[in-house]
C-alpha positions as CSV (number, residue, x, y, z in Angstrom):
1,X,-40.3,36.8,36.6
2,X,-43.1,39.0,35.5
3,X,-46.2,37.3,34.4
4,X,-48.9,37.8,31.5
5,X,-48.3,38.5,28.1
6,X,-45.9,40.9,26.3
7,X,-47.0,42.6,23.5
8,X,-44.5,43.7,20.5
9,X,-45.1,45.3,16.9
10,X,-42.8,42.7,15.1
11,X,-42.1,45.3,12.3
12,X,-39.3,47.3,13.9
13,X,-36.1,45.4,13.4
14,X,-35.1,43.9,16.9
15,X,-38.3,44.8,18.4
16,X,-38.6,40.6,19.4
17,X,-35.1,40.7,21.0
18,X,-35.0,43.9,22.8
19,X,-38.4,43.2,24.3
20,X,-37.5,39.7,25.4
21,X,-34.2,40.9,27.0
22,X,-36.1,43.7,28.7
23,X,-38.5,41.3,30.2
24,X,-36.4,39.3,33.0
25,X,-37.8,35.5,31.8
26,X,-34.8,34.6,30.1
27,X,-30.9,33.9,31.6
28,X,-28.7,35.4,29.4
29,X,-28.8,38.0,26.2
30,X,-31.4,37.0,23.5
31,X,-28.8,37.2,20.1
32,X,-32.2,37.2,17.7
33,X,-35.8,36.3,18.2
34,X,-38.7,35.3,15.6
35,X,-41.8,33.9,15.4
36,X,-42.9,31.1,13.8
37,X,-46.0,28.7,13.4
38,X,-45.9,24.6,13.4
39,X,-47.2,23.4,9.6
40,X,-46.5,24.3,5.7
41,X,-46.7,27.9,5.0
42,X,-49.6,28.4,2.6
43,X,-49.3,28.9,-0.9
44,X,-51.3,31.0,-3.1
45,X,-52.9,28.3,-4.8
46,X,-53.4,26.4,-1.2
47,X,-55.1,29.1,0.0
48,X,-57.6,29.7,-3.4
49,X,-58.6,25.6,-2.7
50,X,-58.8,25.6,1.0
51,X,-55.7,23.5,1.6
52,X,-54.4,26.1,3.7
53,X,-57.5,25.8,6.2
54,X,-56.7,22.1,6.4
55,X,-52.7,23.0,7.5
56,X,-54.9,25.8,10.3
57,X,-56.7,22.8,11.8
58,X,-54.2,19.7,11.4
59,X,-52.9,18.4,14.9
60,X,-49.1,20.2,15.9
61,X,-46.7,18.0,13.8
62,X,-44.2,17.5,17.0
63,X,-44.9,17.9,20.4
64,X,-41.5,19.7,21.3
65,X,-42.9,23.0,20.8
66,X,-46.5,25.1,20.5
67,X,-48.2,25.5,17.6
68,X,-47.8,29.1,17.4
69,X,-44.2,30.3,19.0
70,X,-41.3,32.7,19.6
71,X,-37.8,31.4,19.4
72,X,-35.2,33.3,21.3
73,X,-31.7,32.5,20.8
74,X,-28.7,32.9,23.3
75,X,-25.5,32.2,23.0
76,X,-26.2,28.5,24.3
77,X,-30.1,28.1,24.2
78,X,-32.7,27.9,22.1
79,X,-36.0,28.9,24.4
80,X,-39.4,28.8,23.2
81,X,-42.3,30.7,24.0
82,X,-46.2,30.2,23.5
83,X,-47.4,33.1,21.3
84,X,-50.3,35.0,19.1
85,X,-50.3,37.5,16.3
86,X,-51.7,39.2,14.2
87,X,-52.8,42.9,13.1
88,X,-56.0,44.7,13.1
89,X,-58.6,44.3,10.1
90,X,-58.0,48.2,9.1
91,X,-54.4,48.0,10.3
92,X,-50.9,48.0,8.1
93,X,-48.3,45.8,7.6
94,X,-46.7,47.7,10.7
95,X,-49.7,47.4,13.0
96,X,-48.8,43.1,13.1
97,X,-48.3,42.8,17.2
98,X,-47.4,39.8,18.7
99,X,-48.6,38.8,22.2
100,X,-45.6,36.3,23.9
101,X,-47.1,34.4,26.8
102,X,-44.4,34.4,30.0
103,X,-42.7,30.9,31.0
104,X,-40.9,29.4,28.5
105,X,-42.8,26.1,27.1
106,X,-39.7,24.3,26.0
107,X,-36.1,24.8,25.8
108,X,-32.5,23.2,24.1
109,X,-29.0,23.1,23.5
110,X,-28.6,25.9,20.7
111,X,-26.5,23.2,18.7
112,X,-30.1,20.6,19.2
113,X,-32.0,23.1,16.6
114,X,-32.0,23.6,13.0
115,X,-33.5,24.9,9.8
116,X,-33.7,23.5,6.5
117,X,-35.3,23.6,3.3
118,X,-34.8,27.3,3.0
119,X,-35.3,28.2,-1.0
120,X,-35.3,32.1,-0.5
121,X,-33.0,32.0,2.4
122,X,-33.8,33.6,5.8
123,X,-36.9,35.6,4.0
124,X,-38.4,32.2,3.1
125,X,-42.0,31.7,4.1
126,X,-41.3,28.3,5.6
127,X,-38.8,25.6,6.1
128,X,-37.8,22.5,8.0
129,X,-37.0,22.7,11.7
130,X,-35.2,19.8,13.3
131,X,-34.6,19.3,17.2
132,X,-32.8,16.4,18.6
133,X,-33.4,14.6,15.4
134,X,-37.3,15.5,15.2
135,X,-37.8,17.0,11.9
136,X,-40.9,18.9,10.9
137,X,-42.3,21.9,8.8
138,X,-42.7,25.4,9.9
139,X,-43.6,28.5,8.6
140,X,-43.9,32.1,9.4
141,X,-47.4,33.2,11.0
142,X,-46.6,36.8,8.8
143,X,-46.3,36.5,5.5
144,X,-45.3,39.9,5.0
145,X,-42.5,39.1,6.8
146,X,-40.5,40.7,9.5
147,X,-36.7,41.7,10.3
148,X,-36.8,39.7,13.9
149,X,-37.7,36.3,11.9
150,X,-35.0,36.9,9.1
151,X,-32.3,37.7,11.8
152,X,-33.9,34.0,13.8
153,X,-33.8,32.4,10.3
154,X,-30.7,33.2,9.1
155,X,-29.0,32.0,12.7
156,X,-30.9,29.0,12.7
157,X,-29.7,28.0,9.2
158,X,-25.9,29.2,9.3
């Protein structure tokens, strides 16, 4: 298994997956890959009243996964990844990169995890995650969205 970061422009539809299956970390073929972020996703009006900053610095809600992580799913497991993002000042919507830290930092039973609460369906900003009965918000880190977290989404809530 290499070590290090991998580094992936989430814009390209199956960018995520293909780079996690190229890598070697995980057994098996990686179906769909997203990334999300422990906590509410922020509103407009959260973010004009600085609610949002408080949902930035609140502790992780559960201690199953990082704060900020990719989700790759197989045909059996759900593994979890410690990750960053984010895109350049200047940059576009298709400049967002996200940088996956090698070793996975959790992993389940595919059937142990869940989402929930999904009012625009897989491009929903945020939603309910549960895992072996832990339930707890998440949202995405991109609000712009992304192709890799609809596919993730859209698996995790079938």
């Amino acid at each position: 298994m290499a070590l290090g970061w991998l580094s992936v422009q989430s814009a390209d539809f199956d960018a995520l997956k293909d780079a996690l299956n190229g890598s070697g970390w995980i057994d098996g073929e990686v179906v769909a890959a997203g990334q999300l972020r422990q906590g509410k996703a922020p509103t407009t009006a959260s973010m004009v009243t600085g609610a949002a900053l408080w949902e930035v610095l609140r502790p992780r809600r559960s201690k199953l996964l990082p704060r900020h992580f990719v989700l790759a799913l197989t045909a059996d497991r759900a593994i979890a990844f410690k990750a960053v993002g984010g895109s350049p000042q200047s940059g576009s919507v298709r400049d967002y990169t996200i940088r996956i830290k090698s070793g996975e930092e959790a992993s389940f039973a595919r059937s142990e995890v869940s989402l929930s609460d999904l009012p625009e369906g897989p491009e929903s900003k945020g939603g309910i995650m549960s895992i072996r009965g832990q339930s707890f918000p998440v949202g995405r880190p991109n609000l712009n969205g992304d192709p890799n977290t609809d596919e993730l989404i859209a698996l995790l809530a079938a």
